[in-house]
N, C-alpha and C positions, 0 to 999 in steps of 0.2 A: 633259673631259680624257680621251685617249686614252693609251696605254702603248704603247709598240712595241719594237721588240728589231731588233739589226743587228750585223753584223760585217766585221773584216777592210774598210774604205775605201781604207785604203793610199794616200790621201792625199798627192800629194808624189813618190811612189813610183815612179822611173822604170821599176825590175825587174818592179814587178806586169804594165807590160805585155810581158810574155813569157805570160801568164794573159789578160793582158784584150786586149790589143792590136789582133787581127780587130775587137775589138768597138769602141774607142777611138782609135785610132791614133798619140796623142800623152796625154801626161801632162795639158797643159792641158786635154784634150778631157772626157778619164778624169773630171778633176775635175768639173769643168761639169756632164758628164752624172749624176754622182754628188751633188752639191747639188741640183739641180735634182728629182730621182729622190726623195731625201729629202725638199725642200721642200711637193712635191706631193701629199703623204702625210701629212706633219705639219705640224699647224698650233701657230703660237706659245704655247699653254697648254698642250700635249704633253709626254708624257715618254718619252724614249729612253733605253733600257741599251743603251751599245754595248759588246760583248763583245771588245773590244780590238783592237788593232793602227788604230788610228784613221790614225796616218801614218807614212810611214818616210819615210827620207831626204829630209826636209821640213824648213827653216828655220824658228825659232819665230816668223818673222814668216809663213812661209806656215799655219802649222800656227794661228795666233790668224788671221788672214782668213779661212780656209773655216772654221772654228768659229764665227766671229758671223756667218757670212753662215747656217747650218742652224739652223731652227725648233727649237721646243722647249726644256724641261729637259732637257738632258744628264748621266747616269750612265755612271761608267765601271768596266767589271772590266778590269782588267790586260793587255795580250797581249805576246807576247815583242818586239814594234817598237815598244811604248808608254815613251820615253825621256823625261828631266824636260821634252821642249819640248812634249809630251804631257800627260803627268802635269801641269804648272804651268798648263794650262790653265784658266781659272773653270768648271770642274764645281760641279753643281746639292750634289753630296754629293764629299768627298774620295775618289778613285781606289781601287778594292776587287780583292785578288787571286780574290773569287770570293762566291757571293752567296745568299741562301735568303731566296724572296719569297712572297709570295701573291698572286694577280692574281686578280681577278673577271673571268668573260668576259662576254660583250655580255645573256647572261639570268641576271646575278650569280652566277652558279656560282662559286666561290674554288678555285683552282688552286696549290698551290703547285709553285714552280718552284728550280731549282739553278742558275744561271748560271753559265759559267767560261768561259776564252778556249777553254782544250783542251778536247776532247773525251773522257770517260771511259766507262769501261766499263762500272765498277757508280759510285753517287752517292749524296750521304747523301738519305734517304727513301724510294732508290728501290721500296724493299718497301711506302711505303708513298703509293703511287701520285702518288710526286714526280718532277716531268717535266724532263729536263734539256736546256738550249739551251746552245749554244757557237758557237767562230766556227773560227780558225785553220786548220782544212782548204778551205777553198774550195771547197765544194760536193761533194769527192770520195767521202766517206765517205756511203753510205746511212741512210736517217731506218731509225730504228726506232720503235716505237709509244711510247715514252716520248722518245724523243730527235732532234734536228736541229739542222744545222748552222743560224742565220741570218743569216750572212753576205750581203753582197751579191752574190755568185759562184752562189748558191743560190736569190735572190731578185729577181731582175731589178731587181737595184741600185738597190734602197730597203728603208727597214727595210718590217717586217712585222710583224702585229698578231697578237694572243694565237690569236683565231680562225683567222684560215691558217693555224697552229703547228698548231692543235689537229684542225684535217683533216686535214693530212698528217700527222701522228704517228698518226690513227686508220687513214688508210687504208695505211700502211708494211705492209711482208712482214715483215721481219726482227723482233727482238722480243730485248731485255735479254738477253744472255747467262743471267744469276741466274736470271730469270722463267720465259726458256722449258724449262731445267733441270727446273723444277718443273710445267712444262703450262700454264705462264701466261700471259699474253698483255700 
C-alpha cells in the first residue's frame, strides 16, 4: 500500500479551464485526462489524501462517476469548492477541515505531516520539523523546504508520493518565514 497526496481536480469544472485549457481544451477532456493521470499512479489498495476542491460546479451524479471510476482509499481535507455533492461522497474516513499525520517514506523514515486545503505560513509542528502540503493555489506559490503545493497544477496531474514531496521541499530556495528568522533552514 502506497499513500499519495493531490489537490484542486476541479472535476466538473468548466472555469478551471481558463487555468488548464491550452492543456485540456474541453471539460470532458480535463476529466479523462485527470482519472487516467490518477489511475496510473495508484493502484486499488492505495490511499489518497486529496487536499480539497475535488469538483466544482459538477452534478452529484458527475461528482459519484469520476469518484468510483479513481483507484484507491480516498481521504478528504476540505477546500473551499468542496459542497455536500462532495462532502456526501463514500470517503474511506468522513471529510476533515485539515489534518496531522505521520507517513513512513520508502526507507521507513516517519514524517509527520500538516495537511490543509490553504496554504500557511507558519503550521502546527512546524518548529518541530513538521512538513506541510496544501492545494488551493494551483501551483503559483513557491515550495519552501518544509512546504508545497500538491495539487495537480503542480504535478503533472496525478497525485504524488511522499518521496517527490520530500525532493522538492529538500531542494526549494525559499525556507519557513519563522525558520529562516532564526538561520534555519
Amino acid at each position: 500500500m502506497a499513500i499519495f497526496f493531490t489537490a484542486d481536480t476541479h472535476f466538473g469544472d468548466p472555469h478551471i479551464l481558463r487555468h488548464r485549457g491550452a492543456r485540456f481544451g474541453s471539460v470532458e477532456a480535463h476529466d479523462e485526462a485527470l482519472v487516467a493521470g490518477w489511475n496510473a499512479v495508484v493502484g486499488p489498495e492505495d490511499v489518497v489524501w486529496h487536499l480539497g476542491d475535488f469538483a466544482a460546479h459538477a452534478s452529484r451524479a458527475h461528482c459519484a462517476a469520476i469518484f468510483a471510476r479513481l483507484n484507491g482509499a480516498k481521504r478528504l481535507v476540505r477546500g473551499n469548492h468542496d459542497s455536500n455533492r462532495v462532502l456526501d461522497l463514500p470517503w474511506a474516513e468522513p471529510p476533515v477541515e485539515s489534518a496531522r499525520l505521520s507517513v513512513a517514506d520508502a526507507r521507513g523514515q516517519p514524517h509527520r505531516l500538516f495537511l490543509s486545503h490553504y496554504a500557511h505560513r507558519a503550521w502546527p509542528g512546524l518548529w518541530r520539523e513538521t512538513r506541510h502540503l496544501y492545494g488551493h493555489s494551483h501551483g503559483w506559490l513557491a515550495d519552501t523546504t518544509r512546504s508545497c503545493d500538491v495539487g495537480v497544477d503542480a504535478w503533472d496531474d496525478r497525485p504524488v508520493t511522499l518521496e517527490a514531496i520530500l525532493v522538492r521541499q529538500d531542494a526549494a530556495a525559499c525556507v519557513p518565514e519563522e525558520l529562516a528568522a532564526h538561520g534555519l533552514r
